[in-house]
C-alpha positions as CSV (number, residue, x, y, z in Angstrom):
1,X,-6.2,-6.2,-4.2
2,X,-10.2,-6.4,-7.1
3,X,-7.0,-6.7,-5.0
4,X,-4.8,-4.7,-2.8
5,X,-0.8,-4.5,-1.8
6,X,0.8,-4.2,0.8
7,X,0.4,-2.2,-1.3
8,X,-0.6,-1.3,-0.9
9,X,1.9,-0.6,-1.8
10,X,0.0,-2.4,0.6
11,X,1.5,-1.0,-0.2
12,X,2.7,-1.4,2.5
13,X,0.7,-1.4,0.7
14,X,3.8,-4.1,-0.3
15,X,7.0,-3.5,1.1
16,X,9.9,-2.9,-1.6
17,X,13.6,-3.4,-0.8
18,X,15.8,-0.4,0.4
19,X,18.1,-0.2,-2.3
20,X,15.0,0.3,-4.0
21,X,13.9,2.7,-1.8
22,X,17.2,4.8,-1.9
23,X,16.8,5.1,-5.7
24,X,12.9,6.6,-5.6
25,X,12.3,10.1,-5.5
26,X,9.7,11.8,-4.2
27,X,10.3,15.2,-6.7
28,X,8.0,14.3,-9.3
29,X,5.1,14.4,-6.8
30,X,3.4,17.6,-6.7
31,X,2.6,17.2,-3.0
32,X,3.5,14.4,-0.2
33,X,1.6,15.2,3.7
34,X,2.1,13.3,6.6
35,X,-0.6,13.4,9.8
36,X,-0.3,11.9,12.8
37,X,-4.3,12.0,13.4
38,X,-4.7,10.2,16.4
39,X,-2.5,8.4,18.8
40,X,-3.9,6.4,22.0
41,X,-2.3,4.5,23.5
42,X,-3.2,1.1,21.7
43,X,-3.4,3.1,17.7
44,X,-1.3,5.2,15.7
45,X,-3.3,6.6,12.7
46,X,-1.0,8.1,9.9
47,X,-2.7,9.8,6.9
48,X,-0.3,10.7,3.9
49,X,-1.5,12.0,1.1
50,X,0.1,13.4,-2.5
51,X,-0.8,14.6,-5.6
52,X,-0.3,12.4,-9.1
53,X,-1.0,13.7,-12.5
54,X,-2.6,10.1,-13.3
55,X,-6.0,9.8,-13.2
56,X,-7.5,8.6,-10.3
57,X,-9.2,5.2,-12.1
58,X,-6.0,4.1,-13.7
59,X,-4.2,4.9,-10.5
60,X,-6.9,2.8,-8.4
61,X,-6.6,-0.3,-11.3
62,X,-2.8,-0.5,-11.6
63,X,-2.4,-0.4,-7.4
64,X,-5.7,-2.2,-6.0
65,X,-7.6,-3.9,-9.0
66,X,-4.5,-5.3,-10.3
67,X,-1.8,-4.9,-8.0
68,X,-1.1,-8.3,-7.7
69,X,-0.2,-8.9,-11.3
70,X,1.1,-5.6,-11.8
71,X,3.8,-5.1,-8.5
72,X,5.4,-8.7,-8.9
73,X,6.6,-7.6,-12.6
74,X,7.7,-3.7,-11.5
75,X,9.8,-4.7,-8.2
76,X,10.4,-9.3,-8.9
77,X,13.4,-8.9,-7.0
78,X,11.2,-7.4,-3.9
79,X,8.6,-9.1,-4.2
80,X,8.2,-12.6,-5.7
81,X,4.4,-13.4,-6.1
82,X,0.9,-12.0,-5.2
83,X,-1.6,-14.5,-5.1
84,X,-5.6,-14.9,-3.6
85,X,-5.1,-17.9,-1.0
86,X,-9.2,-17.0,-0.5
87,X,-11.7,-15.5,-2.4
88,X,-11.0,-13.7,-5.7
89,X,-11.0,-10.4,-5.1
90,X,-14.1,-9.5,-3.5
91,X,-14.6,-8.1,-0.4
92,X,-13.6,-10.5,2.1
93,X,-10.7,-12.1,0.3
94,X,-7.5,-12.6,2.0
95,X,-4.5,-12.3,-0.7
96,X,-0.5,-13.2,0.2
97,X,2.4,-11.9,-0.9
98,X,5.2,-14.2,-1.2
99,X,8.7,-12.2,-1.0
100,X,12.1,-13.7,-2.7
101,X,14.6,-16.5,-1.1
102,X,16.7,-14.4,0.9
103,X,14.4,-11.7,1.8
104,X,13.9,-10.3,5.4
105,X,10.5,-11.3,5.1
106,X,8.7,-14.7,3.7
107,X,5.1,-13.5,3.4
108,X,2.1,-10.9,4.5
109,X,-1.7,-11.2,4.3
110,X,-3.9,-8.6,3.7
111,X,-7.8,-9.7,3.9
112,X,-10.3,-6.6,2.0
113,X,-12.6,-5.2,3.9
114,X,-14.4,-2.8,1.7
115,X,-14.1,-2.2,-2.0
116,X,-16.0,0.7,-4.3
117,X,-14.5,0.6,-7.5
118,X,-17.0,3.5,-8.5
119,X,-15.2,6.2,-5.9
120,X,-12.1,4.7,-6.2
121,X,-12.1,3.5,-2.4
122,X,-11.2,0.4,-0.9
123,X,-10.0,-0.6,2.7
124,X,-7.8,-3.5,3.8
125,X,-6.7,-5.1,6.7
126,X,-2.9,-6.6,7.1
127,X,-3.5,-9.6,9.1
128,X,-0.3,-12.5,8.8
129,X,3.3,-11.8,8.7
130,X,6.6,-11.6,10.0
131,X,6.4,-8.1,8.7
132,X,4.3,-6.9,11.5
133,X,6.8,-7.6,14.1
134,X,6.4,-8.2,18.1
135,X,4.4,-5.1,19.0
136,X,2.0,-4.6,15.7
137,X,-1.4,-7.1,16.0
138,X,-2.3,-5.8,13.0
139,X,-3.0,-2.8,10.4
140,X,-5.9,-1.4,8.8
141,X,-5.7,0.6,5.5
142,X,-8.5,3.1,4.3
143,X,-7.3,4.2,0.3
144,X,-8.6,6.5,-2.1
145,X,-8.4,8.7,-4.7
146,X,-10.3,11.5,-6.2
147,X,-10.0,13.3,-9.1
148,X,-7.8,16.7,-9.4
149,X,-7.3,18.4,-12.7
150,X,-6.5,15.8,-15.0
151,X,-4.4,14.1,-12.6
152,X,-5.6,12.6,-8.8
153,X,-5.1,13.3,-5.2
154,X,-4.3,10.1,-3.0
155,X,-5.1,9.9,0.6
156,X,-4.3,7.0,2.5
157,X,-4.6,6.6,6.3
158,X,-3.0,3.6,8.1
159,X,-4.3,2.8,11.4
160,X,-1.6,0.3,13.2
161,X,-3.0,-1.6,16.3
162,X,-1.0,-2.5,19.1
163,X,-0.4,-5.7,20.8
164,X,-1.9,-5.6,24.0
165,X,0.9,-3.9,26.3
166,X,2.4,-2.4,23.9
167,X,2.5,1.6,23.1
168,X,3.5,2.7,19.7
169,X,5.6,5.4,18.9
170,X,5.5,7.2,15.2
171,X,9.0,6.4,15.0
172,X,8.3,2.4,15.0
173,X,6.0,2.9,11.5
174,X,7.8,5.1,9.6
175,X,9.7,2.9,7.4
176,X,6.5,1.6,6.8
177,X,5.1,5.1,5.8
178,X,8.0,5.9,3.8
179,X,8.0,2.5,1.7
180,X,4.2,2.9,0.7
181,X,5.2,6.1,-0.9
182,X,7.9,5.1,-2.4
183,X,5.3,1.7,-4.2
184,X,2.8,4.6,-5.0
185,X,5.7,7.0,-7.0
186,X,7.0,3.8,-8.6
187,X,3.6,3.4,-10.0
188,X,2.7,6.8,-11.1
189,X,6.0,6.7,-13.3
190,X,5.5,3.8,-14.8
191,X,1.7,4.6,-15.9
192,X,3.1,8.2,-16.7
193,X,5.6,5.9,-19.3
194,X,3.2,3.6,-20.6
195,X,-0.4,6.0,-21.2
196,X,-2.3,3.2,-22.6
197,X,-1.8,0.9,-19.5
198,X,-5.0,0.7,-17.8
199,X,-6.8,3.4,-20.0
């Protein structure tokens, strides 16, 4: 998730817990931007983007190629398991992520849509999962991230698809927003830590 999380950090990519949450901080990231591109009234397209001063292929490994070996170990008491329930990987596979006894949640599905290790791009579609609530029928993620200085720039746009009816408001997604950059900080300080990971 090659593999992705809810993150993303699928996320999100891959939701983490808020005591979690409340402990990440944002100060180490040269830049954090939030969009609201478009709204209609059946999408809300967020785009957030921030600057890391990991490269953009170990950034891409350690939270799409890997993410579901790597996010179970950094956040086990968020998140239990990430496993393939189809395909391995490739473009079409459909991963879950399984969250601990006692969570809010039990489990999310993310199917990949496109995947271009090369550029560092992939794009991902949350399908399945209590996460999404009553008015969210789905959401598609578009991530990538290119090379600045030594380090990257991430852009990642989130376009969340209303059940039919239903209008969205920013308000309803930005928990969501927030957690996704809280996975992506947690991962830039642990590859910061540990420079042979993914070299």
């Amino acid at each position: 998730m090659s593999t992705l999380f809810n993150y993303k950090f699928c996320k999100t990519l891959l939701p983490i817990s808020t005591s979690l949450h409340k402990l990440i901080s944002f100060s180490s990231i040269s830049s954090v931007h939030y969009l609201l591109r478009n709204l209609t009234m059946g999408v809300i397209s967020i785009t957030q983007e921030f600057s890391s001063s990991v490269a953009p292929a170990r950034m891409f490994k350690a939270l799409v190629l890997d993410s579901h070996n790597l996010i179970p170990k950094l956040v086990p008491h968020s998140i239990k398991s990430i496993e393939f329930v189809e395909g391995d990987g490739c473009v079409g596979s459909i991963k879950q992520t399984n969250f601990p006894e006692g969570s809010h949640f039990k489990f999310l599905k993310h199917k990949i849509d496109a995947l271009d290790a090369a550029n560092h791009y992939c794009k991902y579609t949350l399908i399945e999962g209590d996460v999404l609530g009553t008015n969210v029928e789905s959401i598609v993620y578009e991530v990538k991230f290119e090379a600045s200085g030594s380090g990257c720039v991430c852009k990642s746009t989130s376009h969340y698809h209303a059940k039919e009816g239903i209008e969205l408001k920013e308000e309803d997604i930005k928990a969501g927003k927030d957690k996704a950059m809280g996975m992506y900080k947690l991962v830039e300080d642990y590859l910061v830590a540990n420079p042979d990971v993914y070299a």
